[in-house]
C-alpha positions as CSV (number, residue, x, y, z in Angstrom):
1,X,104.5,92.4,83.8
2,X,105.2,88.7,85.2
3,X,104.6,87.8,89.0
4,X,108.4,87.6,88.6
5,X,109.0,91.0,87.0
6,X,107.2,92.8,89.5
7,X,109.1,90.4,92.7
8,X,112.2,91.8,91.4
9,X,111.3,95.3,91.1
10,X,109.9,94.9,94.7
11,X,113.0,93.9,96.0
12,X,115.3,96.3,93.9
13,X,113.0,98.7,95.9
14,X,113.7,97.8,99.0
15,X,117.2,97.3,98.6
16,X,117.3,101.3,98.4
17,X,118.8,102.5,101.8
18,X,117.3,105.9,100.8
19,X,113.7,104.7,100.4
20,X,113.4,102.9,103.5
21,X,114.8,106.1,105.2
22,X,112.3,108.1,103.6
23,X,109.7,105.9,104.1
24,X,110.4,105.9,107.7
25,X,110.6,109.9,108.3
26,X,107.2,110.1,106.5
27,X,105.8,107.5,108.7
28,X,106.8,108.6,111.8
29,X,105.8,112.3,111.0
30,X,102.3,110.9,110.5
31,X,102.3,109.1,114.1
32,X,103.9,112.4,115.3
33,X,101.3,114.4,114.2
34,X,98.5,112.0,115.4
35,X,100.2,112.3,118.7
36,X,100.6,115.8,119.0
37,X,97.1,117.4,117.2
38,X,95.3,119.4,119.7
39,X,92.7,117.9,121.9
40,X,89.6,118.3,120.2
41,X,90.8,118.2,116.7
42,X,89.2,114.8,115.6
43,X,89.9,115.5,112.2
44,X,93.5,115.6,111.9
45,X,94.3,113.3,114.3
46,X,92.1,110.6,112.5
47,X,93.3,111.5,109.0
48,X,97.3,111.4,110.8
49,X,96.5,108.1,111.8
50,X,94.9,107.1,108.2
51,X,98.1,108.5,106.8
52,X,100.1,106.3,109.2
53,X,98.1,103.4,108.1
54,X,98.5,103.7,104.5
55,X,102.3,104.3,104.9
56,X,102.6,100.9,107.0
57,X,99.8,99.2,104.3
58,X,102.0,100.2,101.3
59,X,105.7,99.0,102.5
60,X,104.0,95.8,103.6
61,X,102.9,95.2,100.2
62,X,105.8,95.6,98.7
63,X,107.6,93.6,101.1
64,X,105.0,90.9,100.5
65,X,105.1,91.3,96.4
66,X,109.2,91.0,97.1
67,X,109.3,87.7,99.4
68,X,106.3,85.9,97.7
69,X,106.2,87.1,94.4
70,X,101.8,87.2,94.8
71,X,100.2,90.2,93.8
72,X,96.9,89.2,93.4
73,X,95.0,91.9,96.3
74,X,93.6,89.2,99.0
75,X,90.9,91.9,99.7
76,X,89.6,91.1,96.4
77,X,89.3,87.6,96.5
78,X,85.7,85.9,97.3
79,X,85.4,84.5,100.7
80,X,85.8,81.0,101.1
């Protein structure tokens, strides 16, 4: 798959009203249940909030596969 080929499915993704709904709802039930896990349980509030996380990681990727067209993973690059 070209860097083009994959901008384009990027952006037919997001052009989805449905996904970006869904997306959303999942998001935000995450958040909600990082908010609301009782007191003293660590544990689900962290992995909530790691759920959160990788929601918000993965849309911005896509969003940044569909505007730039790069999808070479800058964590994987050397340092300069």
């Amino acid at each position: 798959m070209t860097h083009d080929d994959r901008r384009r499915a990027a952006q037919a993704i997001l052009e989805f009203p449905f996904f970006l709904d869904l997306w959303a709802e999942l998001e935000a039930a995450a958040v909600n249940a990082a908010i609301y896990a009782d007191y003293a349980d660590h544990e689900k509030r962290q992995g909530a909030a790691m759920q959160a996380r990788a929601y918000r990681e993965i849309l911005s990727r896509i969003r940044s596969v569909a505007n730039s067209g790069q999808t070479d993973d800058v964590r994987r690059k050397a340092p300069a």
